[in-house]
PyMOL CGO cylinders between C-alpha atoms (Angstrom):
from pymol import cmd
from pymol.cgo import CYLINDER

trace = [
    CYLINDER, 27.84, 72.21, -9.55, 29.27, 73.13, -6.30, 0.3, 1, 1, 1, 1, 1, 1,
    CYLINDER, 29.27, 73.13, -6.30, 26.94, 74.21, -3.14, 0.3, 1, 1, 1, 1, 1, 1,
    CYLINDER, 26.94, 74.21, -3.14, 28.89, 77.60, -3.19, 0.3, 1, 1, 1, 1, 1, 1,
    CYLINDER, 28.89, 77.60, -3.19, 27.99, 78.08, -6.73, 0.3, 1, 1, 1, 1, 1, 1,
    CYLINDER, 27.99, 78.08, -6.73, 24.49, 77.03, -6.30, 0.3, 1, 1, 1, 1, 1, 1,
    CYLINDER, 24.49, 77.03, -6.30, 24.00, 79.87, -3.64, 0.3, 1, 1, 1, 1, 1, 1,
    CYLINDER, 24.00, 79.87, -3.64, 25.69, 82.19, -5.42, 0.3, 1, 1, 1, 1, 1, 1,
    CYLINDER, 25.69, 82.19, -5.42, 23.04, 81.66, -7.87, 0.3, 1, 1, 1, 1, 1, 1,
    CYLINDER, 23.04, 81.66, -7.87, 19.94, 81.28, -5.77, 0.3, 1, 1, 1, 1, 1, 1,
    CYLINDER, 19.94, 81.28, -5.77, 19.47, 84.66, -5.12, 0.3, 1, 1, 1, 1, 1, 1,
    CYLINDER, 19.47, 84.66, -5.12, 16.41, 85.58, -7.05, 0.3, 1, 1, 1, 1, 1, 1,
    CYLINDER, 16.41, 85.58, -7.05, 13.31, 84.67, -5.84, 0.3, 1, 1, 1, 1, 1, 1,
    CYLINDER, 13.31, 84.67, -5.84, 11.84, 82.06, -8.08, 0.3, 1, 1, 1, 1, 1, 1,
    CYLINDER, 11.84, 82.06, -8.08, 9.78, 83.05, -11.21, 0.3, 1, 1, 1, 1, 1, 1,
    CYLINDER, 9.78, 83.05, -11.21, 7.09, 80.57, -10.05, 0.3, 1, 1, 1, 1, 1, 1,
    CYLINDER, 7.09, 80.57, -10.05, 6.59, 82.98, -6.35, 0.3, 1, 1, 1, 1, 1, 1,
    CYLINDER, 6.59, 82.98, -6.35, 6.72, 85.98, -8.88, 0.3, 1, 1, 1, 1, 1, 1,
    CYLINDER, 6.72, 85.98, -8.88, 4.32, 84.92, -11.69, 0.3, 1, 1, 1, 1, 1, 1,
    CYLINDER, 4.32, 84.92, -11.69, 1.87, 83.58, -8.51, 0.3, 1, 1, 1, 1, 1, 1,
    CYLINDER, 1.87, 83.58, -8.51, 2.57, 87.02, -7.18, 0.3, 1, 1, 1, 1, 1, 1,
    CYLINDER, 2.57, 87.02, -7.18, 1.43, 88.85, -10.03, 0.3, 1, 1, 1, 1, 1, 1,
    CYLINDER, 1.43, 88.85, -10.03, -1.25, 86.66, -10.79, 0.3, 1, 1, 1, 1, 1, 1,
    CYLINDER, -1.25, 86.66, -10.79, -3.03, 86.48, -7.60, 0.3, 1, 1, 1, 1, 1, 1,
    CYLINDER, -3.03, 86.48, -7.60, -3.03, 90.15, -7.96, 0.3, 1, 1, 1, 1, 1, 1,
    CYLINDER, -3.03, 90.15, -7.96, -4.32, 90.63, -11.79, 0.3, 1, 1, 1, 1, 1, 1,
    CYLINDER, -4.32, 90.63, -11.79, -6.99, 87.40, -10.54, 0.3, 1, 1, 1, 1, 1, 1,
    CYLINDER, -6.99, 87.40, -10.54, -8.29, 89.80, -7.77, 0.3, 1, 1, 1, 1, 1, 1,
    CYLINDER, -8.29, 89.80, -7.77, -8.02, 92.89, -9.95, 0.3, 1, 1, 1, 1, 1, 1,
    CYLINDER, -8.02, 92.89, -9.95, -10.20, 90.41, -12.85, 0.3, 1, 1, 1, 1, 1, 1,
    CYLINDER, -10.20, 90.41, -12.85, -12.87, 89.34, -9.42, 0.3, 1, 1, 1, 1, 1, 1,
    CYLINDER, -12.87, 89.34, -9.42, -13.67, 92.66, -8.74, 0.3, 1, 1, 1, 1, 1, 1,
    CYLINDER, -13.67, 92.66, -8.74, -11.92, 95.69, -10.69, 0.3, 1, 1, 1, 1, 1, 1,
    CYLINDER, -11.92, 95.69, -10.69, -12.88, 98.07, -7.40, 0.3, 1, 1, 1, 1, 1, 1,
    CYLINDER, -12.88, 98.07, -7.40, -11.13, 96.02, -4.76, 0.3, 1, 1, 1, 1, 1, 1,
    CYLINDER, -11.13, 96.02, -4.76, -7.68, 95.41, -5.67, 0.3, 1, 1, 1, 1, 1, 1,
    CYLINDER, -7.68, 95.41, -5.67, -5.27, 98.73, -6.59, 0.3, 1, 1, 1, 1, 1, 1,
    CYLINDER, -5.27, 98.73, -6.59, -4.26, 98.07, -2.46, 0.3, 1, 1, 1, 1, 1, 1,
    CYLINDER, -4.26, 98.07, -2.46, -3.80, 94.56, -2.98, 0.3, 1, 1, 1, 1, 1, 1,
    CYLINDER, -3.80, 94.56, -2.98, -1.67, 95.57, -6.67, 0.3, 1, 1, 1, 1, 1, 1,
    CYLINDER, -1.67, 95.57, -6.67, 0.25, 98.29, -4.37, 0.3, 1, 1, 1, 1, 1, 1,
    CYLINDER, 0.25, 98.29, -4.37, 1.34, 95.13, -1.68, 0.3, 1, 1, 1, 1, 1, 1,
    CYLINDER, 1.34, 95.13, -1.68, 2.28, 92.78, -4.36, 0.3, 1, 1, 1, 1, 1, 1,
    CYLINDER, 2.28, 92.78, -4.36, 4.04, 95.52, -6.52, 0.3, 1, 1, 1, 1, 1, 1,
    CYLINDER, 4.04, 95.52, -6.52, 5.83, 97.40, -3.82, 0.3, 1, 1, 1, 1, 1, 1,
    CYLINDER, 5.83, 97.40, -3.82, 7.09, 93.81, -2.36, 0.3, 1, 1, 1, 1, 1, 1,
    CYLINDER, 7.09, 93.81, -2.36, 8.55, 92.25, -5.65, 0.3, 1, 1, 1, 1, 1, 1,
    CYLINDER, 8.55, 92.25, -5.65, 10.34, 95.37, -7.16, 0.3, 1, 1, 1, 1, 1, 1,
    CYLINDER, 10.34, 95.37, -7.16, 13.04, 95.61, -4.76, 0.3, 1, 1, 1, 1, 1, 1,
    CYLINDER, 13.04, 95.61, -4.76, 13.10, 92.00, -5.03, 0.3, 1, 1, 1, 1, 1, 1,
    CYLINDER, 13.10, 92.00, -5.03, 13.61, 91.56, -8.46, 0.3, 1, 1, 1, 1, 1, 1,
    CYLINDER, 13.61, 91.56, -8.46, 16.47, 94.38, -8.30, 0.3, 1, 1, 1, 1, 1, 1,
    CYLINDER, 16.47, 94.38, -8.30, 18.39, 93.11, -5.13, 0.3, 1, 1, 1, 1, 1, 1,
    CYLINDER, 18.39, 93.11, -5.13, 18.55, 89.57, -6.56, 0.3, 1, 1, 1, 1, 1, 1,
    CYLINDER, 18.55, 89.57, -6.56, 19.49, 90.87, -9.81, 0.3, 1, 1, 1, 1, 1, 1,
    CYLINDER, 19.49, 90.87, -9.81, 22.05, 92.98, -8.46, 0.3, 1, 1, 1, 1, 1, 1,
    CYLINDER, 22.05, 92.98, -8.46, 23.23, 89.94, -6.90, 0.3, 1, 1, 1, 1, 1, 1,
    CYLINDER, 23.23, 89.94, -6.90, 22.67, 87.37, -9.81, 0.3, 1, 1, 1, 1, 1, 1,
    CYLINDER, 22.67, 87.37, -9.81, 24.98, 89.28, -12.09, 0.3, 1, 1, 1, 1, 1, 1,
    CYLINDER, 24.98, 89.28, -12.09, 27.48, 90.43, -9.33, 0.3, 1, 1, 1, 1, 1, 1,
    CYLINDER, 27.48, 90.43, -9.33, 27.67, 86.54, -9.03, 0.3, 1, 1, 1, 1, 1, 1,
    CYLINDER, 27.67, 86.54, -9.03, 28.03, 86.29, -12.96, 0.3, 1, 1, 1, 1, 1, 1,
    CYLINDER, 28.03, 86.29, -12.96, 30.99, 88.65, -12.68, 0.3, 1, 1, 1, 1, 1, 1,
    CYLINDER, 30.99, 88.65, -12.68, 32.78, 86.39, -9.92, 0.3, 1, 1, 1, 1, 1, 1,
    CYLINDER, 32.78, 86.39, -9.92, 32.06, 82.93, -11.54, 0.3, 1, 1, 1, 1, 1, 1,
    CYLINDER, 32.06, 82.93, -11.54, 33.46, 84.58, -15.55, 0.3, 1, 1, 1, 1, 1, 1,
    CYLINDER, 33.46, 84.58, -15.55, 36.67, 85.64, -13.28, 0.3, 1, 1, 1, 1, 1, 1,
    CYLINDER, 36.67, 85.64, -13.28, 36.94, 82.59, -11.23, 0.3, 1, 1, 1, 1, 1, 1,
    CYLINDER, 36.94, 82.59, -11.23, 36.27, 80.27, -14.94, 0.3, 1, 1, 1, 1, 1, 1,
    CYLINDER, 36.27, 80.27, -14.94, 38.56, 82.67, -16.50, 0.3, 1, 1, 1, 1, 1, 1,
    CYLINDER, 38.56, 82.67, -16.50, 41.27, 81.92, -13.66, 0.3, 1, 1, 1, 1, 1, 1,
    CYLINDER, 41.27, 81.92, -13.66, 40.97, 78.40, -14.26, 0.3, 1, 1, 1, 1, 1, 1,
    CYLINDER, 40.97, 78.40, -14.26, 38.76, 77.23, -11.39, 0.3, 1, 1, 1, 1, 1, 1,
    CYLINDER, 38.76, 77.23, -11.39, 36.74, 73.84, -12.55, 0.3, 1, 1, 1, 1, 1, 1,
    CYLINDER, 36.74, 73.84, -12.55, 33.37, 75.68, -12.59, 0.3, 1, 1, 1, 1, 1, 1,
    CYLINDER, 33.37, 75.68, -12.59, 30.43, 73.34, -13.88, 0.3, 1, 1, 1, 1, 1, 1,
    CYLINDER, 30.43, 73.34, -13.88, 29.09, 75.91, -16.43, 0.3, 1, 1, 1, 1, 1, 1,
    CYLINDER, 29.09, 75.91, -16.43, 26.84, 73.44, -18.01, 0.3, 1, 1, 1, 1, 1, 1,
    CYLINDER, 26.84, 73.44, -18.01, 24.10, 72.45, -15.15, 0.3, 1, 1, 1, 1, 1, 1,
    CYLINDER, 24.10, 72.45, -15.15, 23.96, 76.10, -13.74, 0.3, 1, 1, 1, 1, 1, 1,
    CYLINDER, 23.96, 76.10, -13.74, 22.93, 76.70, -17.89, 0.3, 1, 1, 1, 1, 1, 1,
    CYLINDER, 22.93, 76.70, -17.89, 20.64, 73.78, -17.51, 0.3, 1, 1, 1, 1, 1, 1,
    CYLINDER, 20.64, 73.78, -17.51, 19.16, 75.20, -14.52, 0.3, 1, 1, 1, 1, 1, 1,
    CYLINDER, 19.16, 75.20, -14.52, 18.81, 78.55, -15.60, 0.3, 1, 1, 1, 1, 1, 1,
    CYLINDER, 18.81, 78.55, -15.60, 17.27, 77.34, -19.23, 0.3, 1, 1, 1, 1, 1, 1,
    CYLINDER, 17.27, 77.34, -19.23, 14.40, 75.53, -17.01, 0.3, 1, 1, 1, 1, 1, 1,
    CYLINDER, 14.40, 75.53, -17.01, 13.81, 78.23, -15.08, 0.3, 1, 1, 1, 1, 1, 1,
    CYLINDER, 13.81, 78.23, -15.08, 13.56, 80.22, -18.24, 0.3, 1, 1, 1, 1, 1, 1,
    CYLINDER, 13.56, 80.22, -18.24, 10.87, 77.68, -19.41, 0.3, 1, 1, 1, 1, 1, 1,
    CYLINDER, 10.87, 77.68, -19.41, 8.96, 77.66, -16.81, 0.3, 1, 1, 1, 1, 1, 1,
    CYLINDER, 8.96, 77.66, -16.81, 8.66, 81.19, -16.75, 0.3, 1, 1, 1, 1, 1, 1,
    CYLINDER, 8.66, 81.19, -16.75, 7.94, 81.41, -20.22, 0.3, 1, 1, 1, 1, 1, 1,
    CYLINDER, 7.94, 81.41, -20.22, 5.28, 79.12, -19.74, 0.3, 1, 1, 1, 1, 1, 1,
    CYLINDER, 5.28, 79.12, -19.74, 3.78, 81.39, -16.81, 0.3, 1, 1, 1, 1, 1, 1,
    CYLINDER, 3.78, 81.39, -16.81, 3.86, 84.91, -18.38, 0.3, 1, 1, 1, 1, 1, 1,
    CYLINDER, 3.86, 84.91, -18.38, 1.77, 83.20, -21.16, 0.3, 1, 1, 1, 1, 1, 1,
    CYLINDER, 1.77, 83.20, -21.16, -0.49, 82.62, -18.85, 0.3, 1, 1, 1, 1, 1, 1,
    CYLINDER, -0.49, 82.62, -18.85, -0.53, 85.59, -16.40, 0.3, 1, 1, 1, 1, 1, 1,
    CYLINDER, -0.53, 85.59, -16.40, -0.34, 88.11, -19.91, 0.3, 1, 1, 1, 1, 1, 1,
    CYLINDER, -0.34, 88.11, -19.91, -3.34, 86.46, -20.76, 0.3, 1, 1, 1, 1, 1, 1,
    CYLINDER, -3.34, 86.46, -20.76, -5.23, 86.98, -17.33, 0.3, 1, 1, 1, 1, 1, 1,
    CYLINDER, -5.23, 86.98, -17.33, -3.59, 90.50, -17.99, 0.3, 1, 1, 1, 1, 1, 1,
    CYLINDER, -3.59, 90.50, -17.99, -4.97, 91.17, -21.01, 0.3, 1, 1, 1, 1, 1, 1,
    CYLINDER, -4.97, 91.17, -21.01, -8.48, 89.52, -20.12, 0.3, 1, 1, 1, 1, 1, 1,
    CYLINDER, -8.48, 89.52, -20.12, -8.38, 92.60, -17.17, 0.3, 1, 1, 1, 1, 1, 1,
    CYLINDER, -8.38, 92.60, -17.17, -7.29, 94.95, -19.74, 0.3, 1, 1, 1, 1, 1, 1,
    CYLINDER, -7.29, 94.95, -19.74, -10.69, 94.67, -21.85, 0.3, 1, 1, 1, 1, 1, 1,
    CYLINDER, -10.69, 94.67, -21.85, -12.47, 94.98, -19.09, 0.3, 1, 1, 1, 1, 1, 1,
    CYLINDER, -12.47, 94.98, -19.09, -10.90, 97.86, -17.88, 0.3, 1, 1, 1, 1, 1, 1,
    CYLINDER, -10.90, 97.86, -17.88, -12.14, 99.50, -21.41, 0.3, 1, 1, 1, 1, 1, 1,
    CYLINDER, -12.14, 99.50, -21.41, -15.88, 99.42, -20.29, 0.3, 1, 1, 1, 1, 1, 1,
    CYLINDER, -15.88, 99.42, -20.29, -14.64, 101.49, -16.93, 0.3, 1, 1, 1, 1, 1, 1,
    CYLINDER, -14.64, 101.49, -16.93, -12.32, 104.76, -17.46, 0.3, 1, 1, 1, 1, 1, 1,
    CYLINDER, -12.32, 104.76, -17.46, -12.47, 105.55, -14.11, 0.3, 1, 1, 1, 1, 1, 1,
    CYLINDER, -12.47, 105.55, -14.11, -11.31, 102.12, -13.13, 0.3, 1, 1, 1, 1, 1, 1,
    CYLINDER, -11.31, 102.12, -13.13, -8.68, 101.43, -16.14, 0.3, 1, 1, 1, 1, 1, 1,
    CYLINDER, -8.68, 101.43, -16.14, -6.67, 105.27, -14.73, 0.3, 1, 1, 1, 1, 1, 1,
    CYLINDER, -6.67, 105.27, -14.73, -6.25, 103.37, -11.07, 0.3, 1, 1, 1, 1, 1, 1,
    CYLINDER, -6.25, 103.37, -11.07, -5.48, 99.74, -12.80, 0.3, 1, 1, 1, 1, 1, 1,
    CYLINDER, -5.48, 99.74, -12.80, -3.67, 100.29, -16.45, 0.3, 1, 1, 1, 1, 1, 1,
    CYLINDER, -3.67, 100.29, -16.45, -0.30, 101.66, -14.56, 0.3, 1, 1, 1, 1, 1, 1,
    CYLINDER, -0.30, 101.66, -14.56, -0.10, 98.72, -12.53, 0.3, 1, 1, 1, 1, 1, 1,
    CYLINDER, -0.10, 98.72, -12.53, -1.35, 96.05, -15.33, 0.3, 1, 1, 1, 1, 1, 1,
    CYLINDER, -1.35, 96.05, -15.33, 2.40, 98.03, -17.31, 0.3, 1, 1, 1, 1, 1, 1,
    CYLINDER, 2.40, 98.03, -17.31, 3.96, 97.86, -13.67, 0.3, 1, 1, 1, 1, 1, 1,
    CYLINDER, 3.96, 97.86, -13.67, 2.98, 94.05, -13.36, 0.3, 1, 1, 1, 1, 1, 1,
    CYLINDER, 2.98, 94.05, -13.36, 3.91, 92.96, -16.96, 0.3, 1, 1, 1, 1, 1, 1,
    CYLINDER, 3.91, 92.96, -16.96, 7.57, 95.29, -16.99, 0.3, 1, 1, 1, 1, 1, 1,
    CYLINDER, 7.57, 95.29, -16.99, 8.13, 93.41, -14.20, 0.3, 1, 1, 1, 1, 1, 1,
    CYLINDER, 8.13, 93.41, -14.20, 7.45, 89.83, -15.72, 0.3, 1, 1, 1, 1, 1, 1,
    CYLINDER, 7.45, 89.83, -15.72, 9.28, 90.49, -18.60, 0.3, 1, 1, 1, 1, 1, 1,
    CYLINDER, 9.28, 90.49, -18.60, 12.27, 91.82, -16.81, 0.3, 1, 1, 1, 1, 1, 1,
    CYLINDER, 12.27, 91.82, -16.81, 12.39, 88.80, -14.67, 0.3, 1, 1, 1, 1, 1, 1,
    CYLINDER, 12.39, 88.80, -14.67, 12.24, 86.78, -17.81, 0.3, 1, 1, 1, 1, 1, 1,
    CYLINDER, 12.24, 86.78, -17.81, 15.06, 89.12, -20.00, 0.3, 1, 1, 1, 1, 1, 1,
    CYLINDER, 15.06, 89.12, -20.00, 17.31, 88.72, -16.70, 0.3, 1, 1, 1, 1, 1, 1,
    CYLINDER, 17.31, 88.72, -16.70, 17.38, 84.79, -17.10, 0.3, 1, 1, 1, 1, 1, 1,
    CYLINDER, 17.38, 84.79, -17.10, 18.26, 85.12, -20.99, 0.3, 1, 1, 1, 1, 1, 1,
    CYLINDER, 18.26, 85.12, -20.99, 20.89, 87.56, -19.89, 0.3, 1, 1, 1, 1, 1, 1,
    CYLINDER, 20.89, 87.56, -19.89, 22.97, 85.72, -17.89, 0.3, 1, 1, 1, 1, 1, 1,
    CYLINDER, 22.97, 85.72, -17.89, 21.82, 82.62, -19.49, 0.3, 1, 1, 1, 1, 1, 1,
    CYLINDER, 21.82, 82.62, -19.49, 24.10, 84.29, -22.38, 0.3, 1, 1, 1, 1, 1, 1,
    CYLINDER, 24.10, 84.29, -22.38, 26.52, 85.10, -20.40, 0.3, 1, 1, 1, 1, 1, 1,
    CYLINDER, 26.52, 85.10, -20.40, 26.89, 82.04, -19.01, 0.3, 1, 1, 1, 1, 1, 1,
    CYLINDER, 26.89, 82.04, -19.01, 27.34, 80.63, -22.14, 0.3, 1, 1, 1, 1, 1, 1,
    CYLINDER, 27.34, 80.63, -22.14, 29.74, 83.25, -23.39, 0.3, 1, 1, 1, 1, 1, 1,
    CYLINDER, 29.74, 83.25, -23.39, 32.13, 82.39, -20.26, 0.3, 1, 1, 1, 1, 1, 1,
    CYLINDER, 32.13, 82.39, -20.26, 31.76, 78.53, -21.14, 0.3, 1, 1, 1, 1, 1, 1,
    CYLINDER, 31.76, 78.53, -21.14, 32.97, 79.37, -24.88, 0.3, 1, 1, 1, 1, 1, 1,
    CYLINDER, 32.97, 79.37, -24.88, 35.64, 80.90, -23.38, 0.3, 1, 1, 1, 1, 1, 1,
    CYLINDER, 35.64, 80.90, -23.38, 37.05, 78.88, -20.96, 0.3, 1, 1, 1, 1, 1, 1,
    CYLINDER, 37.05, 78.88, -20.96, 36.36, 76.17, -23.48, 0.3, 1, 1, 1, 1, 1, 1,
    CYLINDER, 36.36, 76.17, -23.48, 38.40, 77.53, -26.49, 0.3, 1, 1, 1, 1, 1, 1,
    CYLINDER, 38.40, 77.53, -26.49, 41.01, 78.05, -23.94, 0.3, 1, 1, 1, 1, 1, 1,
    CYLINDER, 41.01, 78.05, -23.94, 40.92, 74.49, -22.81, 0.3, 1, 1, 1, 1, 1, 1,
    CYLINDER, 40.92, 74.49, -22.81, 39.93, 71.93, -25.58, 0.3, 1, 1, 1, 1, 1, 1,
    CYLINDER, 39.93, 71.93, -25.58, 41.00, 73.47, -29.22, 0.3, 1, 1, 1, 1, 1, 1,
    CYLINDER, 41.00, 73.47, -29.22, 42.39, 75.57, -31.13, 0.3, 1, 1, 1, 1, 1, 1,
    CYLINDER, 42.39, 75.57, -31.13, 40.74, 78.78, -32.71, 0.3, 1, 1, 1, 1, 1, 1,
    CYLINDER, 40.74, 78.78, -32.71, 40.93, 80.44, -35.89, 0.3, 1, 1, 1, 1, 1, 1,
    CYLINDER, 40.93, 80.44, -35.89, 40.74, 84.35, -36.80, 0.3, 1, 1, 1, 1, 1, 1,
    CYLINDER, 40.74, 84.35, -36.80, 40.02, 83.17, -40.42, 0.3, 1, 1, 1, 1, 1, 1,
    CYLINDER, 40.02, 83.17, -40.42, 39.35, 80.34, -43.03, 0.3, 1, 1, 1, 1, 1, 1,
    CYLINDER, 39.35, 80.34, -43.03, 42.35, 80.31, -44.12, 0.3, 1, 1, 1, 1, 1, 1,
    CYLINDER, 42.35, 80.31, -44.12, 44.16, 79.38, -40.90, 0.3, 1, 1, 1, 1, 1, 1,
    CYLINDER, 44.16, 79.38, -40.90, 41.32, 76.98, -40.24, 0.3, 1, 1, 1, 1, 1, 1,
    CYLINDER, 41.32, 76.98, -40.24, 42.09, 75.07, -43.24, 0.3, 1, 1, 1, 1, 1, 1,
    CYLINDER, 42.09, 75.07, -43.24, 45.71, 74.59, -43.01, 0.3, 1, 1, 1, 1, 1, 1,
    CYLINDER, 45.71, 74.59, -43.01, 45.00, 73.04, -39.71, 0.3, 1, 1, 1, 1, 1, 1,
    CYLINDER, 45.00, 73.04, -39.71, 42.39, 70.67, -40.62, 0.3, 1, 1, 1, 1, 1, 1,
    CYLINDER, 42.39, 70.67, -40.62, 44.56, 69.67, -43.56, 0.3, 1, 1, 1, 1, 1, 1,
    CYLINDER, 44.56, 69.67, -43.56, 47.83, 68.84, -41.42, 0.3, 1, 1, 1, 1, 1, 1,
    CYLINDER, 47.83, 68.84, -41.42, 45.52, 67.01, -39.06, 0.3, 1, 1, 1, 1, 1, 1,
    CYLINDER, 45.52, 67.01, -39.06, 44.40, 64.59, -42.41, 0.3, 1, 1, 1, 1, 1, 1,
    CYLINDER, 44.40, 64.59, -42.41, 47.98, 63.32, -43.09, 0.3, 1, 1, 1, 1, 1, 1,
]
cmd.load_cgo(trace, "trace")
C-alpha cells in the first residue's frame, strides 16, 4: 500500500482511543453513578464530531481510491482490506467488552430512577456511537471489496451474465 493511500485512510481515530473513551466513561459512571454525567458530556461531546469528520473523510477517500482503481491506478486493495478487517476485529472484540460494562451500569441504574433519567441517554449515546464506529468499518470494508471485484473482473477474467455463456467458455477452454 502506498503512504498516500495509507493517509488517506488514517483518518479515523482508532477504535481502540474510542472504545477506551467510552469505557473510561461507563467505568466512572459504574464507580460512582452520581459523579460522572460531566465526565459522559466530555467524552461524548469530544468523539461525536470525531467519528463524523473522519467518516466524512474515510468514505470521501473510498470515493477517490474506487475512481482512481476504476481508472486503472495499481491500488493495493488487498492490505488496506486486511487492515481494515483487523481493525474490525479488534473492535469487535472491544464493544463486547465495553457493552458488557454497559449493561452491568444499566442494572444498576434500575435500582436509581433518578439516576438512570441523567445516565440511560448517554449509556444509548455511548453504545450508537460504538456501533456506528463498528458498521462504518464493515461499510467500506464492503466497499472496498466491491471496488477490488471490479477492477479484478476487469483485469484477470472473463465474466458471465448467465450459465449458459459460462459453459461454452469453460468447454472451449477443455479442448
Amino acid at each position: 500500500m502506498t503512504a498516500a493511500l495509507a493517509a488517506d485512510f488514517n483518518v479515523m481515530p482508532t477504535l481502540a482511543n474510542l472504545f477506551a473513551a467510552v469505557r473510561q466513561a461507563v467505568a466512572a459512571a459504574d464507580a460512582d453513578l452520581d459523579l460522572v454525567a460531566a465526565h459522559f458530556d466530555r467524552v461524548l461531546e469530544k468523539r461525536w464530531p470525531e467519528i463524523e469528520d473522519g467518516a466524512k473523510q474515510l468514505l470521501e477517500a473510498t470515493a477517490d481510491l474506487r475512481a482512481r482503481a476504476e481508472a486503472g491506478e495499481a491500488v493495493d486493495l488487498d492490505a488496506l482490506i486486511e487492515s481494515i478487517e483487523r481493525d474490525e476485529a479488534e473492535g469487535k472484540a472491544m464493544f463486547e467488552e465495553t457493552d458488557k460494562l454497559l449493561r452491568r451500569v444499566e442494572k444498576r441504574l434500575r435500582r436509581s430512577p433518578r439516576r438512570a433519567a441523567v445516565l440511560r441517554p448517554r449509556l444509548v449515546q455511548a453504545r450508537e456511537l460504538c456501533i456506528a464506529s463498528l458498521e462504518l468499518y464493515q461499510d467500506v470494508k464492503w466497499q472496498l471489496m466491491a471496488i477490488r471485484s471490479r477492477v479484478e473482473q476487469t483485469r484477470d477474467s472473463p465474466t458471465f451474465d448467465n450459465a449458459k455463456d459460462l459453459r461454452r467458455y469453460l468447454e472451449s477452454r477443455a479442448d
